[in-house]
Backbone of each chain as ProteinMPNN parsed JSONL, in Angstrom:
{"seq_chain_A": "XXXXXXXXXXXXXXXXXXXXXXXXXXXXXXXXXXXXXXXXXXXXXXXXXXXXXXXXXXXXXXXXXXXXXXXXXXXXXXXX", "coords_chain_A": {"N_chain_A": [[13.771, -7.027, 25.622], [17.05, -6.96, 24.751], [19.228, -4.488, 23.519], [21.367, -4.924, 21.554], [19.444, -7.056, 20.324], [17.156, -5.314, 19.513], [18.42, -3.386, 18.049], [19.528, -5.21, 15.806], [16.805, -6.733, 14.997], [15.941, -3.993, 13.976], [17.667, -3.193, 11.898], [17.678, -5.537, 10.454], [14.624, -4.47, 9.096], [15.336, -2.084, 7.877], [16.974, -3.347, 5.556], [14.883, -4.647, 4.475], [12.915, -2.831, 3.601], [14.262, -0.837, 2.637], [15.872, -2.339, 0.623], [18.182, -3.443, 0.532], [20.712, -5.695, 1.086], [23.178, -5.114, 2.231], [23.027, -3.272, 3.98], [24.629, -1.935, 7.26], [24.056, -1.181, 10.088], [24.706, 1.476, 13.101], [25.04, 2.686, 16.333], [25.678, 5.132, 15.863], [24.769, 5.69, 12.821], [23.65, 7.761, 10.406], [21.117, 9.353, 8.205], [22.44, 9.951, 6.178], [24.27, 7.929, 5.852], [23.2, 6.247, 4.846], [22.215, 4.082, 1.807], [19.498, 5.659, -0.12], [17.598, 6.34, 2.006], [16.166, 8.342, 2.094], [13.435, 11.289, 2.829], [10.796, 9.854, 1.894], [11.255, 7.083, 1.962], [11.72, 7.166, 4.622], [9.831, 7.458, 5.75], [8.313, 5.227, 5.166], [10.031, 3.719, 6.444], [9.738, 3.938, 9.433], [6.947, 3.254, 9.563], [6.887, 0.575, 9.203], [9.039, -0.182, 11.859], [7.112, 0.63, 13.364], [4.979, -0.915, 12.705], [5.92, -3.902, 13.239], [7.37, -3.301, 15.864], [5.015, -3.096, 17.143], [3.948, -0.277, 18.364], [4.229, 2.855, 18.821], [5.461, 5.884, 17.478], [5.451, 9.542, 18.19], [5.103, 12.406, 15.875], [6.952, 14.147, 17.256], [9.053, 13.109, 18.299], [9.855, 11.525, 16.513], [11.417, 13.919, 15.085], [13.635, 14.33, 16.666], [15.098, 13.092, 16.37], [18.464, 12.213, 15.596], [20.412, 10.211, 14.807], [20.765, 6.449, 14.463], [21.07, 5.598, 17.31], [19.849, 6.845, 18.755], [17.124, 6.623, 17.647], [17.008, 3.831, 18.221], [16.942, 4.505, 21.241], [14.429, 5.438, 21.827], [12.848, 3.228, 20.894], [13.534, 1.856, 23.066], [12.242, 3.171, 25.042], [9.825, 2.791, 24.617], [9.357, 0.531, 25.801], [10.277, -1.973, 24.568]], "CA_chain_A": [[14.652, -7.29, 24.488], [18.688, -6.322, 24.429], [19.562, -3.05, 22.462], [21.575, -5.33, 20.154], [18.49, -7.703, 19.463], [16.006, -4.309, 18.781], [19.063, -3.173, 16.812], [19.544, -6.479, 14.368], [15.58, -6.301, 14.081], [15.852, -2.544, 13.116], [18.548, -3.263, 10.522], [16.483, -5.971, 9.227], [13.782, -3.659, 8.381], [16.063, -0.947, 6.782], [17.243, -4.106, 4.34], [14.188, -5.15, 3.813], [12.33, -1.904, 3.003], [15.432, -0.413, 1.27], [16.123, -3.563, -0.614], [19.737, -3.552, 0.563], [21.278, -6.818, 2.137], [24.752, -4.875, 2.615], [23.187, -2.353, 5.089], [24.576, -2.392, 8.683], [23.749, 0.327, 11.157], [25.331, 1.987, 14.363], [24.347, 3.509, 17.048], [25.889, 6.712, 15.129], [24.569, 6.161, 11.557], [22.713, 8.585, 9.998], [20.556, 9.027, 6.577], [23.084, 10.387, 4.709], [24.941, 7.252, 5.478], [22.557, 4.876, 4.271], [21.366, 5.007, 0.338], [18.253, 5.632, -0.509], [17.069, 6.655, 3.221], [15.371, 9.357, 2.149], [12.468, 11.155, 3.39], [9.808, 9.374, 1.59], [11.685, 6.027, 2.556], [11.703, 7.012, 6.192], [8.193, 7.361, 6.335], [8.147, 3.326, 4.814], [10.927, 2.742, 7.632], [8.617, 4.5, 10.645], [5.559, 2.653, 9.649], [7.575, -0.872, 9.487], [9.487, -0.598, 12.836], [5.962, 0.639, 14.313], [4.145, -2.427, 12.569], [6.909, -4.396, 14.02], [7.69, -3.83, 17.226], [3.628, -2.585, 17.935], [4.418, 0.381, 18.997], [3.63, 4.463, 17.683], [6.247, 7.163, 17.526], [4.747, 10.613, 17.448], [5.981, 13.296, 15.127], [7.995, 15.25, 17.957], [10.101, 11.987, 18.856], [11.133, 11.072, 15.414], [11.78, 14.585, 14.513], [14.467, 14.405, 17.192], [16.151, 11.738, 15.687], [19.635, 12.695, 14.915], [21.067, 8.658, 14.455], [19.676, 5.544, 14.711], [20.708, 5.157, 18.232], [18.42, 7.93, 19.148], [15.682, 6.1, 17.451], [16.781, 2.681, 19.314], [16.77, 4.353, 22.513], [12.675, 5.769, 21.457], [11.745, 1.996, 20.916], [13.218, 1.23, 24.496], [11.745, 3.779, 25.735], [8.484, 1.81, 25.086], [9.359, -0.955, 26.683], [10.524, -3.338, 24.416]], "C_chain_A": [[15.925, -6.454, 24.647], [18.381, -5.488, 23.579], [19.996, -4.124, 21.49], [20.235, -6.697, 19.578], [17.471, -6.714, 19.063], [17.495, -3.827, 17.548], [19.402, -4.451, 15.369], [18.236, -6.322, 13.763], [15.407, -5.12, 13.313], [16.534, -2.899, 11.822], [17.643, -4.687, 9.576], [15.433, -5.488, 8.48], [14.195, -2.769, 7.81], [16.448, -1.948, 5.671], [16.199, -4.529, 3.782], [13.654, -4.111, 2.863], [13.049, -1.24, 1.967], [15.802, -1.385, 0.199], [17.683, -3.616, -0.555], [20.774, -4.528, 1.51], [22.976, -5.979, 2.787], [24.727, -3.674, 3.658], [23.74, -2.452, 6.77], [24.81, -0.792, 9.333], [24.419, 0.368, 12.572], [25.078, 2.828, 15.279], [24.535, 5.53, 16.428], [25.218, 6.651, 13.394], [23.546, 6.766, 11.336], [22.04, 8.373, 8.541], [21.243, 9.603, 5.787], [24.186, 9.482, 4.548], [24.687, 6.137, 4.88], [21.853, 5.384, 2.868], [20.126, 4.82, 0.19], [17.032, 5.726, 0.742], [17.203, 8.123, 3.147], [14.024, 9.761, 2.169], [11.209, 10.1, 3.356], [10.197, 7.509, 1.973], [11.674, 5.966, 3.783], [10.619, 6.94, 6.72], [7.778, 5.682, 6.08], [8.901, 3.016, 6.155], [10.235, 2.697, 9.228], [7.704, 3.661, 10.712], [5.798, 1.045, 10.039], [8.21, -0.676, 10.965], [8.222, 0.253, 13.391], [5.084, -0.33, 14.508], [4.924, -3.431, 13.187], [7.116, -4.831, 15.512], [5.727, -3.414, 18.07], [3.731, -1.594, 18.703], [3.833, 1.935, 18.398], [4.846, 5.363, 18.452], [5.32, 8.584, 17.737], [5.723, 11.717, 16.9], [7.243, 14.284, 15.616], [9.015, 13.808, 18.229], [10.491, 11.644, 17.592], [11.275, 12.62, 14.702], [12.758, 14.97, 15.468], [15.244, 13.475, 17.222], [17.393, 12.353, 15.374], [20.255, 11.255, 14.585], [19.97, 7.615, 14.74], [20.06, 5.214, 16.198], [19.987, 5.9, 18.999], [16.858, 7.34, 18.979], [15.883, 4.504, 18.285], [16.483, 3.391, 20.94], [14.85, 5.138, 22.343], [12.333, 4.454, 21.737], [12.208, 1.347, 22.086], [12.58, 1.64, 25.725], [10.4, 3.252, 26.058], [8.029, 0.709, 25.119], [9.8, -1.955, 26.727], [11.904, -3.903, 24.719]], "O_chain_A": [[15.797, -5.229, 24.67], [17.38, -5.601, 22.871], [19.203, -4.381, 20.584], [20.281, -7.132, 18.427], [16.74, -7.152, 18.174], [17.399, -4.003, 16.333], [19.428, -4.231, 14.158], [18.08, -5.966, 12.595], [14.858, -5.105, 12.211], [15.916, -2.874, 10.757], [17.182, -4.709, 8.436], [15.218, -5.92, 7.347], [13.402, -2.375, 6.955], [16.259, -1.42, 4.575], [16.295, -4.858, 2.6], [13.771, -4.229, 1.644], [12.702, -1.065, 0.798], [15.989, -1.09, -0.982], [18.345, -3.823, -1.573], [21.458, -4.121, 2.449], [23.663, -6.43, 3.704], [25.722, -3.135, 4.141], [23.053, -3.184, 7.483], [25.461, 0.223, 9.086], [24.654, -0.695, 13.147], [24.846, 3.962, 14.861], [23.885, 6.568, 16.545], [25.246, 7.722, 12.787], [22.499, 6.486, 11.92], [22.337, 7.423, 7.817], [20.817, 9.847, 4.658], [25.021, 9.659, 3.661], [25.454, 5.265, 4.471], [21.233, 6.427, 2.66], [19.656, 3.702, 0.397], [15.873, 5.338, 0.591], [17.937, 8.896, 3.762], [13.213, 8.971, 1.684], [10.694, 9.599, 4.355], [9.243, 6.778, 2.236], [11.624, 4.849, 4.299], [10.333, 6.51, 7.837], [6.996, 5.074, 6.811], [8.46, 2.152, 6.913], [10.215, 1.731, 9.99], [7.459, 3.176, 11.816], [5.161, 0.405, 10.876], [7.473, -1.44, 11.587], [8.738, 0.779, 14.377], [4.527, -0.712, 15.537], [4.161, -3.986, 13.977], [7.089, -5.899, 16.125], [5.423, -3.493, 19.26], [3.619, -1.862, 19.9], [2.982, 1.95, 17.508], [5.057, 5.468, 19.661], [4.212, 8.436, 17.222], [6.858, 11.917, 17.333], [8.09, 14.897, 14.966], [10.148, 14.275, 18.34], [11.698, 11.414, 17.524], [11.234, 12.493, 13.478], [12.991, 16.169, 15.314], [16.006, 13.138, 18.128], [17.184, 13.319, 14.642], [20.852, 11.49, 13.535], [18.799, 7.757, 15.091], [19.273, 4.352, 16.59], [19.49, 5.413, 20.014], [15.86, 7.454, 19.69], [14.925, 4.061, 18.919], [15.813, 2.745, 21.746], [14.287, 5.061, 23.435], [11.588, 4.263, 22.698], [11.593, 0.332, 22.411], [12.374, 1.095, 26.809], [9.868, 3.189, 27.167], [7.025, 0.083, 24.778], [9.962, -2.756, 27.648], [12.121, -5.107, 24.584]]}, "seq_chain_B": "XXXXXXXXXXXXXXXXXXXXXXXXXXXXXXXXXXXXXXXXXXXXXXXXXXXXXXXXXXXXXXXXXXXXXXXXXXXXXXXXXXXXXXXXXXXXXXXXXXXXXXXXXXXXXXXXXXXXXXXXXXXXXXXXXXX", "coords_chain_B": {"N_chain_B": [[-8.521, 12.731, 11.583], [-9.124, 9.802, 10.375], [-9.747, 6.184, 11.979], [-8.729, 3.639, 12.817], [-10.4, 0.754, 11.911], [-12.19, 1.818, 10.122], [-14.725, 2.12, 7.933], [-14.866, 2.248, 4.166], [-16.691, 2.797, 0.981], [-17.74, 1.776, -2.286], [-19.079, 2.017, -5.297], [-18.022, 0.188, -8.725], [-17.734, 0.521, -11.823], [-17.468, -2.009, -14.982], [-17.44, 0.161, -17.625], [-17.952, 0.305, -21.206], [-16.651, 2.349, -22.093], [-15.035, 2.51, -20.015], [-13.206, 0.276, -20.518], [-12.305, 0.337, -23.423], [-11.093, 2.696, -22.938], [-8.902, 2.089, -21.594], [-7.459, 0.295, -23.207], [-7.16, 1.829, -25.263], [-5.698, 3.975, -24.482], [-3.345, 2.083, -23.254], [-2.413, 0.183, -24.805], [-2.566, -2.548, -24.437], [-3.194, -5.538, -25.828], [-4.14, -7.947, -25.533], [-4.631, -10.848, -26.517], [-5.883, -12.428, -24.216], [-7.696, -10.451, -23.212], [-9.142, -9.392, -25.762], [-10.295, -11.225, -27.443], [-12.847, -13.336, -27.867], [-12.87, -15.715, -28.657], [-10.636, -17.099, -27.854], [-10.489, -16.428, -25.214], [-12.065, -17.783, -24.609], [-11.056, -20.399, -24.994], [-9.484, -20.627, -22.912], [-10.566, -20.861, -20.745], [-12.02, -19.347, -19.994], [-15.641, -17.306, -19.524], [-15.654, -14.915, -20.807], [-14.363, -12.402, -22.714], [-11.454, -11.286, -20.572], [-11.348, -8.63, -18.218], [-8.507, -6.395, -17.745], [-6.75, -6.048, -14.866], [-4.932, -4.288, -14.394], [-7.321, -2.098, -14.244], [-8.62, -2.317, -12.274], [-6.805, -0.433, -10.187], [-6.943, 1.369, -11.949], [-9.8, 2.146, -9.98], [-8.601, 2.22, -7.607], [-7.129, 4.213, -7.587], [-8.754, 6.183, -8.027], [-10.443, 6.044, -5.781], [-9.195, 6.913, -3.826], [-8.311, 9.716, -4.083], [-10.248, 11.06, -4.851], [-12.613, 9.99, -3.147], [-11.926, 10.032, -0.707], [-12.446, 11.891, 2.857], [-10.557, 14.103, 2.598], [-8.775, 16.081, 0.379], [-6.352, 16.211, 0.345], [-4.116, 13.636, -0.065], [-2.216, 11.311, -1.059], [-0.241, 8.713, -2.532], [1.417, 6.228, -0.779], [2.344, 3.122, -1.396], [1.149, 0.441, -2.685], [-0.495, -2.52, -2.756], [-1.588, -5.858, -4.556], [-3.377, -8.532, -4.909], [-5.141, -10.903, -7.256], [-8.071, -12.342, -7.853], [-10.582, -13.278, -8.881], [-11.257, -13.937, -12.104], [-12.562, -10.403, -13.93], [-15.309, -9.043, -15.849], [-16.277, -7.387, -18.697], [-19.012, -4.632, -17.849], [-19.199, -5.794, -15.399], [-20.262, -4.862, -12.298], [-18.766, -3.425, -9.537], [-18.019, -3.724, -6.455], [-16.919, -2.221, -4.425], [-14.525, -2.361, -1.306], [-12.912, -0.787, 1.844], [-11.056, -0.738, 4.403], [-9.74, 1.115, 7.385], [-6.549, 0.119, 8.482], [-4.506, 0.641, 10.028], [-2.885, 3.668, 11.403], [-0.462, 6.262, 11.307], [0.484, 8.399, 13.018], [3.025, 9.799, 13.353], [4.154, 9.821, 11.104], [1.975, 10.825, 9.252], [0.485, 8.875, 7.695], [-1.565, 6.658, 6.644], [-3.012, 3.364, 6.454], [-4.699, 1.166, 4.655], [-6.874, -1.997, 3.776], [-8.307, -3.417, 1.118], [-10.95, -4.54, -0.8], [-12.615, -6.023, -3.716], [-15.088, -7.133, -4.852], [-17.341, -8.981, -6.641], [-20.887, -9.219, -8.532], [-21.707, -11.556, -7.622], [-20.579, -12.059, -4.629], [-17.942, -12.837, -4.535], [-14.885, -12.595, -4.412], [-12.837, -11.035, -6.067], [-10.716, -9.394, -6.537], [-7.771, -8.424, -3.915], [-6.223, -6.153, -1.505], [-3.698, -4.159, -0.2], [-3.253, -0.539, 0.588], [-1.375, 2.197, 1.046], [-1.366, 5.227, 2.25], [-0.824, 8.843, 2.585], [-0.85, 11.245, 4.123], [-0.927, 14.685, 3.105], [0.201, 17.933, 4.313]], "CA_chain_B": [[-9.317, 12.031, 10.559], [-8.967, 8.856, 9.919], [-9.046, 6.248, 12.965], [-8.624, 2.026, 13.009], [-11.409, -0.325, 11.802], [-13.011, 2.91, 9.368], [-14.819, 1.726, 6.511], [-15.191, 2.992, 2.92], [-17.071, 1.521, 0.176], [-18.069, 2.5, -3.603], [-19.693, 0.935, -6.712], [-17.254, 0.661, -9.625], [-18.333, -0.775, -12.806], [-16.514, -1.699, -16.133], [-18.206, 0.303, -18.889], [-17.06, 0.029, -22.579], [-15.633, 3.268, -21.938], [-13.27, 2.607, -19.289], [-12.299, -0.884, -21.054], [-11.503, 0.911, -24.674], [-10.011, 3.929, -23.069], [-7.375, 1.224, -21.404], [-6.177, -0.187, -24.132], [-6.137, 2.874, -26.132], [-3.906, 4.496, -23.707], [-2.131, 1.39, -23.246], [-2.204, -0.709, -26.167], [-2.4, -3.82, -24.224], [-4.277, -6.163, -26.21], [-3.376, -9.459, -25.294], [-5.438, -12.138, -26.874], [-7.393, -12.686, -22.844], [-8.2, -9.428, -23.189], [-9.823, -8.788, -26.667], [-10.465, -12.273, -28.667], [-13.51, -13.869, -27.025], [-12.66, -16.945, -28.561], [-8.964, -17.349, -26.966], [-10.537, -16.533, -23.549], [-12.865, -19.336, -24.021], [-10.669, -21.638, -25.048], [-8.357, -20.461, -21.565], [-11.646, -21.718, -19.307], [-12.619, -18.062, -19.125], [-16.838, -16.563, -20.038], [-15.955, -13.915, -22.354], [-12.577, -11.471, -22.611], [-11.287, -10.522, -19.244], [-10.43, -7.744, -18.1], [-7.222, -5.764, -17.49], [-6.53, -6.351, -13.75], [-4.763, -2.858, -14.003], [-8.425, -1.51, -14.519], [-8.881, -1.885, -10.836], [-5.908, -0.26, -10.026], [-7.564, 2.938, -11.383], [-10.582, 2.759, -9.619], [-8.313, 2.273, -6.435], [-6.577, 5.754, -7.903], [-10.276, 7.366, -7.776], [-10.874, 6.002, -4.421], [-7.896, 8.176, -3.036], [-8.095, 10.684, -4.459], [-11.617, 11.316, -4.633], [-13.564, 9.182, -2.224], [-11.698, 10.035, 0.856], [-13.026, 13.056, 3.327], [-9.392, 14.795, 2.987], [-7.852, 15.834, -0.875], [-4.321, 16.399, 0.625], [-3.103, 12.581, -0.225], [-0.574, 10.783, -1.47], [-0.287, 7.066, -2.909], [3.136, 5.742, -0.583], [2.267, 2.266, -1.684], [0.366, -0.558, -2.637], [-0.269, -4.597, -3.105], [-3.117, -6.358, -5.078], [-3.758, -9.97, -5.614], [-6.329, -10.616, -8.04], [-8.469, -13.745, -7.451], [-10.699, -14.206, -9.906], [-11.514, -12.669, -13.683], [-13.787, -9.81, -14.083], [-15.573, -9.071, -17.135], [-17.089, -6.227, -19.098], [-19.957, -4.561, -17.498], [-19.312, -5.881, -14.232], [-20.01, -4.072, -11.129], [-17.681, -4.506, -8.451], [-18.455, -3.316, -4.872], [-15.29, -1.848, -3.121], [-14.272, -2.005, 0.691], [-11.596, -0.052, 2.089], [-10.977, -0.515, 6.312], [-8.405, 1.073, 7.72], [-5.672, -1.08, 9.647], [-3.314, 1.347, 10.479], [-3.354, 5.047, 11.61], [0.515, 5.588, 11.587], [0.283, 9.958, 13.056], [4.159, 10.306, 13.517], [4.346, 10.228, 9.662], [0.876, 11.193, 8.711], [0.183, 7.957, 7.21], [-2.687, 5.839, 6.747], [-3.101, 2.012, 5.789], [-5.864, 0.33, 4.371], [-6.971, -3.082, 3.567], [-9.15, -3.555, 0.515], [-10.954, -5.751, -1.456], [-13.297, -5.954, -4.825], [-16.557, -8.294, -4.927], [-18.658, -8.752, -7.686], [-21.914, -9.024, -7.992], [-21.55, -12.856, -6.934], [-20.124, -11.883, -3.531], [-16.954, -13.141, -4.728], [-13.526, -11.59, -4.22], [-12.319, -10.497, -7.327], [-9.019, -9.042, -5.784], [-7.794, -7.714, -2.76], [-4.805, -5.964, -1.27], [-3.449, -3.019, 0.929], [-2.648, 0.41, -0.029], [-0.949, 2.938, 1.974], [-1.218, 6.793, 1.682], [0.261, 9.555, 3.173], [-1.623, 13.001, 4.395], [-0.232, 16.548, 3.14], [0.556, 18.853, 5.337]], "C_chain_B": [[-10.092, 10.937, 10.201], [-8.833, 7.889, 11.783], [-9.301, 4.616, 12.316], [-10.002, 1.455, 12.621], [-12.695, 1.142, 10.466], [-13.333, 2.569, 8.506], [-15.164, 2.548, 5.715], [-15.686, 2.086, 1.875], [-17.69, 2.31, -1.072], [-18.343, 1.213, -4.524], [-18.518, 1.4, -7.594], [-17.724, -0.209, -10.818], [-17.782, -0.317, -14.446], [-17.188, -1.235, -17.355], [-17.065, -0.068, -19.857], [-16.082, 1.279, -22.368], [-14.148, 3.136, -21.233], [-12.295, 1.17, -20.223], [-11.909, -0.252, -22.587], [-11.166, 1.918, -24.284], [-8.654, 3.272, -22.416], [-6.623, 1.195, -22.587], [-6.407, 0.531, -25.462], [-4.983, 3.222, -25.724], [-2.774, 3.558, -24.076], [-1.854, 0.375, -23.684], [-1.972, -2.302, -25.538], [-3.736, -4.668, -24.943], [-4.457, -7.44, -26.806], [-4.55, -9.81, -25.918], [-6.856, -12.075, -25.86], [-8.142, -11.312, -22.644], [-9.462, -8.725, -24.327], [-10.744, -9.64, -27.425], [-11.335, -13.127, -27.519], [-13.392, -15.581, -27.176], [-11.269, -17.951, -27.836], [-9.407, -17.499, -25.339], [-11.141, -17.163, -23.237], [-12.22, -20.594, -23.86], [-9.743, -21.623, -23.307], [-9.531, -21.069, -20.485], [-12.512, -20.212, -19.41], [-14.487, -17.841, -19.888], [-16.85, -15.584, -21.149], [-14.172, -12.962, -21.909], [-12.641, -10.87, -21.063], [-10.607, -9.474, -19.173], [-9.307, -6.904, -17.493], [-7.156, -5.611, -15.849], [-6.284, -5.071, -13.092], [-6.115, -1.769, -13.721], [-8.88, -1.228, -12.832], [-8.117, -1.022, -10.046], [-6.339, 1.517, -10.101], [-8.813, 3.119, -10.962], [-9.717, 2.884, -8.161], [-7.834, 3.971, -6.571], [-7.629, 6.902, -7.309], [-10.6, 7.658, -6.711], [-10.043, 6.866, -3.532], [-7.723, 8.909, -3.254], [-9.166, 11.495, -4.814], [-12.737, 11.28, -4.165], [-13.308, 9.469, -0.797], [-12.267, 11.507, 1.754], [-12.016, 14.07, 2.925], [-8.588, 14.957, 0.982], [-6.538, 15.866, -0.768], [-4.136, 14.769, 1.195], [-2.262, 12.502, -1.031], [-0.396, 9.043, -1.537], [1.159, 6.742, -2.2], [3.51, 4.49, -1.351], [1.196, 1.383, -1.946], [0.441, -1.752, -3.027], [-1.569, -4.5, -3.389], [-2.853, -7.36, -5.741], [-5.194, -9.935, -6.201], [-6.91, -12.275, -7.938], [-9.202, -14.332, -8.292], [-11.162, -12.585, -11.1], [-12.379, -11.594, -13.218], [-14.052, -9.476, -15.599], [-16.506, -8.097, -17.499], [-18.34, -6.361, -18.634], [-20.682, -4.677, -16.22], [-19.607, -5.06, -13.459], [-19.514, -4.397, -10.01], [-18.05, -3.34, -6.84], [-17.258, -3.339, -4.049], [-15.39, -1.762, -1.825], [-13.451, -1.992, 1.275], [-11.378, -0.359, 3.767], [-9.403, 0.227, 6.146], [-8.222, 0.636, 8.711], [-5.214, -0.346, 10.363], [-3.289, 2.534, 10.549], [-1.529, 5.67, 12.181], [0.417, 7.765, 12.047], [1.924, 10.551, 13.081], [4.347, 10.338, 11.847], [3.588, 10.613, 9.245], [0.606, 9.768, 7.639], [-0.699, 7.113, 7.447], [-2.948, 4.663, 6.273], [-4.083, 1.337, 5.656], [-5.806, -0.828, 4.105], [-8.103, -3.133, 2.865], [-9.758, -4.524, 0.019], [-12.492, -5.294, -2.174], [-14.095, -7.27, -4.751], [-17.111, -7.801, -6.025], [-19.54, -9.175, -7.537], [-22.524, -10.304, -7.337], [-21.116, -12.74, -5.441], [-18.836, -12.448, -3.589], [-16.088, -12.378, -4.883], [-12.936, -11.642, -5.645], [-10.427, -10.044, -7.349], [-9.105, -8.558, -4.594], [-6.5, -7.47, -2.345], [-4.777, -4.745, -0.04], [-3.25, -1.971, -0.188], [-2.471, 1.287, 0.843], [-0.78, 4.261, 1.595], [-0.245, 7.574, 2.465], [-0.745, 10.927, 3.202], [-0.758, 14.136, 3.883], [-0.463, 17.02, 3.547], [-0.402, 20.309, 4.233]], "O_chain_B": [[-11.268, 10.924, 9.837], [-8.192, 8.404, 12.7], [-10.06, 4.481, 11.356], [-10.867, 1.958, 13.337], [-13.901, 0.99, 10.272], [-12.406, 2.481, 7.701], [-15.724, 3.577, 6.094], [-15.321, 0.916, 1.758], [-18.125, 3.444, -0.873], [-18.013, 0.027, -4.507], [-18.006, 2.514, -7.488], [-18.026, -1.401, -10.757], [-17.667, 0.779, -14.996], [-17.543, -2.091, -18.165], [-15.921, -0.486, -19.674], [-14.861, 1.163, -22.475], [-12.975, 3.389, -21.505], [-11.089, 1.142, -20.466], [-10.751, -0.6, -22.815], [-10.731, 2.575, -25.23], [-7.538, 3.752, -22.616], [-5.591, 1.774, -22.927], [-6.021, 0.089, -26.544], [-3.83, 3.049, -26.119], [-1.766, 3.773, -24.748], [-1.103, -0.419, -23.119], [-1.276, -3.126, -26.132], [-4.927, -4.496, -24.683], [-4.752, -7.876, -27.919], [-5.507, -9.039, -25.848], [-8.043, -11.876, -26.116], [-9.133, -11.216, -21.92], [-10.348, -7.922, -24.035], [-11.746, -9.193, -27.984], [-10.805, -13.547, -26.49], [-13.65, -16.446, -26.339], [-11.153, -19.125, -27.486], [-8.959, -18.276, -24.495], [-11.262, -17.495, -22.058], [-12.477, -21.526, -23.097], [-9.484, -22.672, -22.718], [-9.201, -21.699, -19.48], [-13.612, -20.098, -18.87], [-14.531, -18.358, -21.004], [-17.655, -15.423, -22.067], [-13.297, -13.057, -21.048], [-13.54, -10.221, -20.529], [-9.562, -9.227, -19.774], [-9.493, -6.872, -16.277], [-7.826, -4.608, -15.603], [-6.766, -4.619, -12.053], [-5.944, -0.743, -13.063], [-9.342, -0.196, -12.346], [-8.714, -0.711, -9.015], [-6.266, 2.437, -9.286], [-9.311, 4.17, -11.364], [-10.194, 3.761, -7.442], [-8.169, 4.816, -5.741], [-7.52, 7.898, -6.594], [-10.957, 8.764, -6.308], [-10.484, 7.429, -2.53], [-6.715, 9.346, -2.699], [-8.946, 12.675, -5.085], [-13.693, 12.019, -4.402], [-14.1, 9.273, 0.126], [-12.551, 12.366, 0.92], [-12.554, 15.174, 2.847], [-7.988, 14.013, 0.468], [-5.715, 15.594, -1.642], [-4.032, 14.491, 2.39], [-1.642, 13.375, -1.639], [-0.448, 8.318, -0.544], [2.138, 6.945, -2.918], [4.597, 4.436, -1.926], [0.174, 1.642, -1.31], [1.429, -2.124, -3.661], [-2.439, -3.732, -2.978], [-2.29, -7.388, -6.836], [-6.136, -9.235, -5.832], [-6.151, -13.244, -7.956], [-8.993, -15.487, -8.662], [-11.289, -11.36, -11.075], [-12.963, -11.764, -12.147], [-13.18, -9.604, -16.458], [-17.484, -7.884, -16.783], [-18.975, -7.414, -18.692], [-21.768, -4.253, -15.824], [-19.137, -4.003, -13.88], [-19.72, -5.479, -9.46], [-18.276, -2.132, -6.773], [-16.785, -4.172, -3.276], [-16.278, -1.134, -1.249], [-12.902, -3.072, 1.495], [-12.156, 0.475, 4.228], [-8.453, 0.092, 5.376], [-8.975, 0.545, 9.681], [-5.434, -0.543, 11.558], [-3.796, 2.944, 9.505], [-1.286, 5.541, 13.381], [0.252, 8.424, 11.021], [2.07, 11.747, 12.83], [4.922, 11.384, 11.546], [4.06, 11.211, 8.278], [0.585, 10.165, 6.474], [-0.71, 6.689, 8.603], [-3.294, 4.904, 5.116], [-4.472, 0.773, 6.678], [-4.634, -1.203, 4.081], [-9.123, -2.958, 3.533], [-9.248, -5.614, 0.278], [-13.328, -4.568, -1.635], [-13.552, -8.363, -4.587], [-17.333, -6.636, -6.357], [-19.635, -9.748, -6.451], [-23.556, -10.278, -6.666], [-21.494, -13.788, -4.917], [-18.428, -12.632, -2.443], [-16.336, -11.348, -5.51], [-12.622, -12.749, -6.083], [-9.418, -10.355, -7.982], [-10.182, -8.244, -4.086], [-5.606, -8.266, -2.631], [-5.651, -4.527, 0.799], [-3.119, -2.192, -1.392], [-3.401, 1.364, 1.646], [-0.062, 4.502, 0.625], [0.833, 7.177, 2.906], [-1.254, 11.429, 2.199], [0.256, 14.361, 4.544], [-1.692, 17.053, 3.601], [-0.444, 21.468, 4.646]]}, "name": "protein", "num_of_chains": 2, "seq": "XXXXXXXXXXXXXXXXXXXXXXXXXXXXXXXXXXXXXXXXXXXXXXXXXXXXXXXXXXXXXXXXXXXXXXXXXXXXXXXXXXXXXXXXXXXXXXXXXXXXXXXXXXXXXXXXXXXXXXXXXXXXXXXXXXXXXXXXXXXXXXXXXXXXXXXXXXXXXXXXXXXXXXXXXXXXXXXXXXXXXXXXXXXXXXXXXXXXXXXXXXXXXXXXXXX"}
């Protein structure tokens, strides 16, 4: 899968889970640029792009998240 | 803890107690709920009850049923399939689907039978471990 087709799916699951059709993400955005992507929402967003793409993060790889293209390059890391 | 395909299972059953301490608390006291003749005329056996009622035995089950007291309710879903009715006993069964360790999160898949072997409701609910 292309970076920009894991990235459209990612941003679909931040609109869905957040409930926000007007979100769009960048390889630089962070959670203090998106509303309501906070912690207890990131743990909803983790579990969805794991149910998703079938896949498992572990706690040291998304706690080195600094953007979301940090976390796209994690889910190409496994494989997809 | 916790790993894929894990089951859990408990008796829950509607005394008078838990059905008049509902709708003290919460003053719901719709017609299908109280007036046995309204819930006959609806198709139903006798007053049904409060759907939410399952809702807190799912509360109990997480918070009291599991090996671990450091949870946390993230979420949950529950379709309800058919009535239940004072006195019932309902036979819970919890699997877990999902074992999510980069968040500490855990996902189940439940579902309520009565004493018919019939699904009563059923849904997911998703926790969360404390650290």
């Amino acid at each position: 899968m292309s970076r920009a087709d894991i990235l459209k799916e990612v941003t679909d699951i931040f609109i869905d889970v957040l409930d926000n059709e007007d979100i769009v993400l960048n390889d630089e955005t962070q959670a203090k640029d998106v509303d309501d992507w906070d912690s207890l929402n990131h743990i909803q967003l983790v579990v969805a792009i794991e149910k998703h793409f079938k896949i498992r993060f572990t706690s040291k790889e998304i706690q080195s998240w600094n953007n979301v293209g940090e976390m796209l390059n994690c889910i190409q890391e496994k494989g997809i | 803890m916790f790993k894929t395909d894990d089951i859990f299972t408990a008796n829950f059953t509607i005394s008078d107690e838990i059905y008049n301490g509902f709708i003290s608390v919460f003053q719901d006291k719709n017609p299908l709920h109280t007036d046995h003749q309204f819930a006959a005329e609806k198709g139903f056996q006798s007053v049904v009850m409060h759907g939410n009622i399952l809702n807190g035995f799912l509360s109990y089950f997480i918070g009291e049923c599991l090996p671990t007291k450091n949870v946390i309710i993230h979420s949950q879903e529950i379709q309800y399939k058919n009535a239940v009715y004072l006195k019932d006993t309902l036979q819970f069964k919890a699997v877990v689907v999902g074992v999510y360790e980069s968040v500490k999160a855990v996902e189940f898949k439940f579902d309520f039978k009565n004493s018919e072997a019939k699904t009563v409701a059923k849904g997911k609910i998703q926790i969360g471990l404390l650290s």
